[in-house]
Backbone bond lengths (Angstrom), bond angles and torsions (degrees), N, CA, C in turn:
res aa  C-N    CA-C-N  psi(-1)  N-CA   C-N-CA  omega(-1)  CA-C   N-CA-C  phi
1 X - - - 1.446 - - 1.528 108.52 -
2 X 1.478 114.69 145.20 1.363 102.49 -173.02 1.171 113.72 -114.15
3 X 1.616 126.12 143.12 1.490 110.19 -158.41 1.567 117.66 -84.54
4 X 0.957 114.81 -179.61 1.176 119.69 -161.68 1.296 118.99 -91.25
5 X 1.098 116.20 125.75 1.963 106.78 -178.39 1.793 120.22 -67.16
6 X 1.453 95.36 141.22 1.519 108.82 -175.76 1.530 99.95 -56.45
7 X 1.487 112.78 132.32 0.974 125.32 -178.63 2.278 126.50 -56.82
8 X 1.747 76.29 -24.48 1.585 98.40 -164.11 2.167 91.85 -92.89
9 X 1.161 104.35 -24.81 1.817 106.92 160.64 1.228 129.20 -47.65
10 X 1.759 91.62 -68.18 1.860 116.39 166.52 1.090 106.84 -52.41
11 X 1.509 166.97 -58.48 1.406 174.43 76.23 1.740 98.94 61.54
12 X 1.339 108.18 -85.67 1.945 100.55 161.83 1.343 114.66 -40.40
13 X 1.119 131.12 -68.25 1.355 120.92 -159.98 1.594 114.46 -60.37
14 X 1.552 116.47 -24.00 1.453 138.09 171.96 1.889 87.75 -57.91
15 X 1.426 101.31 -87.41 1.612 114.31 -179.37 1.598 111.19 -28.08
16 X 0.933 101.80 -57.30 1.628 97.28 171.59 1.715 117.55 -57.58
17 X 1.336 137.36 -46.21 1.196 134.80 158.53 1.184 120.47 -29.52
18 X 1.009 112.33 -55.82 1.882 154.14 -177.66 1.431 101.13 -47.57
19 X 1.523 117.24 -79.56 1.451 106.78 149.66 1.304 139.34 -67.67
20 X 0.646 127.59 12.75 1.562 125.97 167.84 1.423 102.13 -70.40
21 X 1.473 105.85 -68.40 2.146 129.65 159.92 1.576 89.59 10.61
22 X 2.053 84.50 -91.26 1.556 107.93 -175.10 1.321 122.91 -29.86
23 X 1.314 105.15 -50.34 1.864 93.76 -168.24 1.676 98.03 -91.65
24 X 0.920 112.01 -12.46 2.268 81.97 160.46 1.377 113.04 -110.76
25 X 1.635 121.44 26.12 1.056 108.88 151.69 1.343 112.23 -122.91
26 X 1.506 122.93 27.92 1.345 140.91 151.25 1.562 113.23 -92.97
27 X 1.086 102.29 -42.25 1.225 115.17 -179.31 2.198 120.52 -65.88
28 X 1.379 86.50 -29.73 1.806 115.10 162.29 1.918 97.61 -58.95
29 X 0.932 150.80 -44.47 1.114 132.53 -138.61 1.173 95.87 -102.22
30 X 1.655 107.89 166.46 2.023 117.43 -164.32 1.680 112.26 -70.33
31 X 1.322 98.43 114.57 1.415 92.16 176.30 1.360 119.27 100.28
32 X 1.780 122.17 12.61 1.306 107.58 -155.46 2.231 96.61 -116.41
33 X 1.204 80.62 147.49 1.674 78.67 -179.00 2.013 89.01 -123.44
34 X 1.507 90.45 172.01 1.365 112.52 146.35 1.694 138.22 -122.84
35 X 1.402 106.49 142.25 1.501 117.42 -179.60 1.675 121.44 -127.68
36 X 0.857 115.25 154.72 1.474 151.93 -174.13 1.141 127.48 -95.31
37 X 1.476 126.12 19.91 1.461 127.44 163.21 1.634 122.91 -65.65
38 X 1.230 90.60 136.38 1.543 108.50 -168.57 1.549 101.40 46.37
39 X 1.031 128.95 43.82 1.242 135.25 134.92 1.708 103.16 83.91
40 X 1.326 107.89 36.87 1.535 115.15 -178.50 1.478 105.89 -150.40
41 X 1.280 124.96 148.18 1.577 131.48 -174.69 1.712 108.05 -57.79
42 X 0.827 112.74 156.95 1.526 159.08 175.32 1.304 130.43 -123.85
43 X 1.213 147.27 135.70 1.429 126.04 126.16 1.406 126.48 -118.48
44 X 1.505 142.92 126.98 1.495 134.27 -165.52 1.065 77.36 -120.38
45 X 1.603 90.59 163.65 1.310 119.77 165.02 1.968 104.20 -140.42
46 X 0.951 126.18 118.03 1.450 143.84 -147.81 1.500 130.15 55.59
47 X 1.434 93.59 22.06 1.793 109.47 -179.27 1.766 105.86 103.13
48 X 1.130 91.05 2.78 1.525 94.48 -166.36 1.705 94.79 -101.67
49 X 1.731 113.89 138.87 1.565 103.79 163.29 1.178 119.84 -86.12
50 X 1.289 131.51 154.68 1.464 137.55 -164.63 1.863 95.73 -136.70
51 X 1.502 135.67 -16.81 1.314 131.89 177.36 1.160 100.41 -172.98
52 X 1.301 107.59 121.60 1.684 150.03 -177.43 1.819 91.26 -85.45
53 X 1.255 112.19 110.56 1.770 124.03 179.79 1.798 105.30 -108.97
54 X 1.154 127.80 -10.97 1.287 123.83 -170.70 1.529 114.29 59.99
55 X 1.078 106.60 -148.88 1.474 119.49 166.67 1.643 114.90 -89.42
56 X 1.704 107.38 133.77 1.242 94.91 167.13 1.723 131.74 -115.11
57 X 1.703 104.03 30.49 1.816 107.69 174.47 1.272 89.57 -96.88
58 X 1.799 162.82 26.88 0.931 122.63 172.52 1.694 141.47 115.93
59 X 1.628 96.41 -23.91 1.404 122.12 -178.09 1.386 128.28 -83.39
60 X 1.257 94.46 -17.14 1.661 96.23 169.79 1.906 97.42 -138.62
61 X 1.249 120.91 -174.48 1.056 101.64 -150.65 1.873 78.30 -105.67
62 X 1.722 106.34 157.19 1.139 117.19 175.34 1.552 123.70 -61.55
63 X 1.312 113.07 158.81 1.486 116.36 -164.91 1.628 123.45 157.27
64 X 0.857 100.72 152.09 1.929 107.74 -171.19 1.342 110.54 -122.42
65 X 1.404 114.08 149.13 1.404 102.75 169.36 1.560 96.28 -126.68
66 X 1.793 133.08 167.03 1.282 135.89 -172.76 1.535 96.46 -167.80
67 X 1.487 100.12 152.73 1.524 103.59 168.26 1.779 96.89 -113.39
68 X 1.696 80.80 141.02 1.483 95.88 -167.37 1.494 89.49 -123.47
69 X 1.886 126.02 112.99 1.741 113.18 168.10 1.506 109.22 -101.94
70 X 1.369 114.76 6.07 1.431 101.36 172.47 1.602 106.51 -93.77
71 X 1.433 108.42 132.32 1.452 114.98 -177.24 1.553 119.41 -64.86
72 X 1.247 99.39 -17.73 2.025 82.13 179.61 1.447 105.92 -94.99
73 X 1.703 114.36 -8.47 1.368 117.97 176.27 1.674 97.17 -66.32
74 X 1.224 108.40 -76.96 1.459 111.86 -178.90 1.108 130.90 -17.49
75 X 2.042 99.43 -73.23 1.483 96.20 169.44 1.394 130.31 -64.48
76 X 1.630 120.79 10.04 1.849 114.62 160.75 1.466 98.63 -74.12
77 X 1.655 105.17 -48.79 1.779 106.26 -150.37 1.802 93.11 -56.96
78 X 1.098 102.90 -32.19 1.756 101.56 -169.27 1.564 106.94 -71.66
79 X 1.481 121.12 -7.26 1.459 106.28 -179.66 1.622 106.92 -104.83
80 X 1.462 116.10 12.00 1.489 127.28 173.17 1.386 96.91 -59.98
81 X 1.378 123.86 141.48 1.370 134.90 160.20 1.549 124.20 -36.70
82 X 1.130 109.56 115.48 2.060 104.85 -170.73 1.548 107.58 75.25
83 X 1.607 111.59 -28.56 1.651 89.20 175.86 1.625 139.37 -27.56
84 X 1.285 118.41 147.82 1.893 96.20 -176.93 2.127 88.63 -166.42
85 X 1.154 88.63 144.12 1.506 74.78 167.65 1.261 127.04 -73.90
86 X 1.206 110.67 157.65 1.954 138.95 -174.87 1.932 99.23 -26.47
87 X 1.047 108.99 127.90 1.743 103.46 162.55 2.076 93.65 -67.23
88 X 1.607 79.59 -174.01 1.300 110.09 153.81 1.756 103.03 70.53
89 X 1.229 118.86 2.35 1.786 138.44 151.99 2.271 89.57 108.49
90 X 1.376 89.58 14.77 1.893 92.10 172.29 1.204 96.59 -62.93
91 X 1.405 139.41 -45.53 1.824 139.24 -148.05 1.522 90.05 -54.11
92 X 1.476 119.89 -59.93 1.441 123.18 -172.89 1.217 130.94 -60.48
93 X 1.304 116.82 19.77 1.372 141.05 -152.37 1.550 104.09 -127.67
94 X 1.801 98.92 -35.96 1.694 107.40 -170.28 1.223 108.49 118.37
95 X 1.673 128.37 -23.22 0.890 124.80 178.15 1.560 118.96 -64.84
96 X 1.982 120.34 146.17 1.356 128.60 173.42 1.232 106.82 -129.71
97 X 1.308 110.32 154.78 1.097 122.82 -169.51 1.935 107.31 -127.02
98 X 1.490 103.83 97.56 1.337 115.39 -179.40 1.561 108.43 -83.50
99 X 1.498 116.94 139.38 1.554 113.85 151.65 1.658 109.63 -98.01
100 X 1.077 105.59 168.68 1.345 114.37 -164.78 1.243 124.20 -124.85
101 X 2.326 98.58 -6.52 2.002 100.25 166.07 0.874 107.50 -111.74
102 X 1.463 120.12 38.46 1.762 117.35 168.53 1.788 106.98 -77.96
103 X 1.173 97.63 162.72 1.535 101.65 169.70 1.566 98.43 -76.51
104 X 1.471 101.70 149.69 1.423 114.79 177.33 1.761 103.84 56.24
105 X 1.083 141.39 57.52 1.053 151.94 147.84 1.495 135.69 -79.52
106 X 1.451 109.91 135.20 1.667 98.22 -162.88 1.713 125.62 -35.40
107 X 1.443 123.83 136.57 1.221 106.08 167.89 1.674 111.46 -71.19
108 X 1.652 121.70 173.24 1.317 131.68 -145.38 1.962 90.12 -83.62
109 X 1.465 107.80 -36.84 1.431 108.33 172.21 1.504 133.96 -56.43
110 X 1.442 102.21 -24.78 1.735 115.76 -179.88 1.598 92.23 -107.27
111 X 1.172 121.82 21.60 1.554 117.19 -172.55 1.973 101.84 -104.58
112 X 2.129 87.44 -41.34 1.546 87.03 -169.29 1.563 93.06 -100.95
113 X 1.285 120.62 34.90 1.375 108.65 176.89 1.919 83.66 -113.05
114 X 1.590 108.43 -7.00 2.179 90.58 168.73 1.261 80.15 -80.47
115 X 1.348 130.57 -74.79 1.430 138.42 -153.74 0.878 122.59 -3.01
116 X 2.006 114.83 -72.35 1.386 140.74 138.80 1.268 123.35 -18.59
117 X 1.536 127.68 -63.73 1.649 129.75 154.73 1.377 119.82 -33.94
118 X 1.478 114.87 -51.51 1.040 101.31 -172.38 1.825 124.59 -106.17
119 X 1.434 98.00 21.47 1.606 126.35 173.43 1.484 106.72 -95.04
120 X 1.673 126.04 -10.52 1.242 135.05 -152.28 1.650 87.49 -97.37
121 X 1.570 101.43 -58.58 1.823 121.29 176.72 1.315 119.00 -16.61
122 X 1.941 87.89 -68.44 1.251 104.13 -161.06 1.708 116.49 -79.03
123 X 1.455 99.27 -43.08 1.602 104.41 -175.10 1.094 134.52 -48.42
124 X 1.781 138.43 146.07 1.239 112.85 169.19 1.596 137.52 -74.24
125 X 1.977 127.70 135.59 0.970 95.14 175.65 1.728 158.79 9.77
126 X 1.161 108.89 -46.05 1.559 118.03 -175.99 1.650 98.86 -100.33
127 X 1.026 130.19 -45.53 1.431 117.23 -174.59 2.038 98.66 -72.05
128 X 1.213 119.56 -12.99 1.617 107.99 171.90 1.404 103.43 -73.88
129 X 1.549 122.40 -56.20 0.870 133.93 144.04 1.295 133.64 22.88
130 X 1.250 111.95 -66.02 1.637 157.69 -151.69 1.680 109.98 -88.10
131 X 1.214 77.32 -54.40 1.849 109.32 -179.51 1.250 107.33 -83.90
132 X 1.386 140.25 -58.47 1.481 126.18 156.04 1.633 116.84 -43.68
133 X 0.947 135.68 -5.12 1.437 131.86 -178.86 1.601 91.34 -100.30
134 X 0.970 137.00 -36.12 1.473 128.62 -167.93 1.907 97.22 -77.31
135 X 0.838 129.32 21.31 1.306 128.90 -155.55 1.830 96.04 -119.14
């Protein structure tokens, strides 16, 4: 009989799916690249980051970060499980910092709808622009 997988395993490997979602449908939007600082994902769009992806083999635990300035956006992302704002003095900025193997954790659709929010922030005029025309 084969044993059964740790429940808190299945949950990462979910989270990891989860982001994967996120970063090619961050990666979909006008203008958006990815980077590799300190050795964890990124994606900017005019050099600027717009979603903090961490690592995606597994090593630290899954999770996104986004700046969210509309307040009722925020205060949802902040009632996500473990949510907390951004270290590093980002929180005061708007930035949150979601994990993604909590129980009850955002689905990947309300994930790229911060993504999107917070791709709106950062981008310039014409690449929002850009993205409302694809609409």
């Amino acid at each position: 009989m084969a044993a059964a997988k740790d429940p808190a395993e299945t949950r990462v490997e979910a989270a990891l799916e989860v982001r994967e979602q996120v970063r090619e449908f961050a990666l979909g939007l006008p203008g958006a690249g990815e980077e590799f600082p300190w050795g964890e994902s990124v994606i900017k769009v005019n050099r600027k980051v717009f979603v903090f992806l961490g690592t995606g083999d597994g090593s630290w635990p899954p999770g996104i970060t986004v700046k969210l300035r509309d307040d009722a956006v925020h205060e949802h992302a902040m009632t996500s499980p473990g949510a907390e704002p951004a270290g590093y003095g980002l929180g005061r900025a708007g930035w949150v910092s979601v994990p993604l193997a909590e129980r009850g954790a955002p689905a990947a659709e309300l994930l790229c709808d911060w993504v999107e929010e917070s791709y709106r922030v950062i981008a310039p005029k014409r690449l929002v622009a850009e993205l409302d025309a694809r609409a």
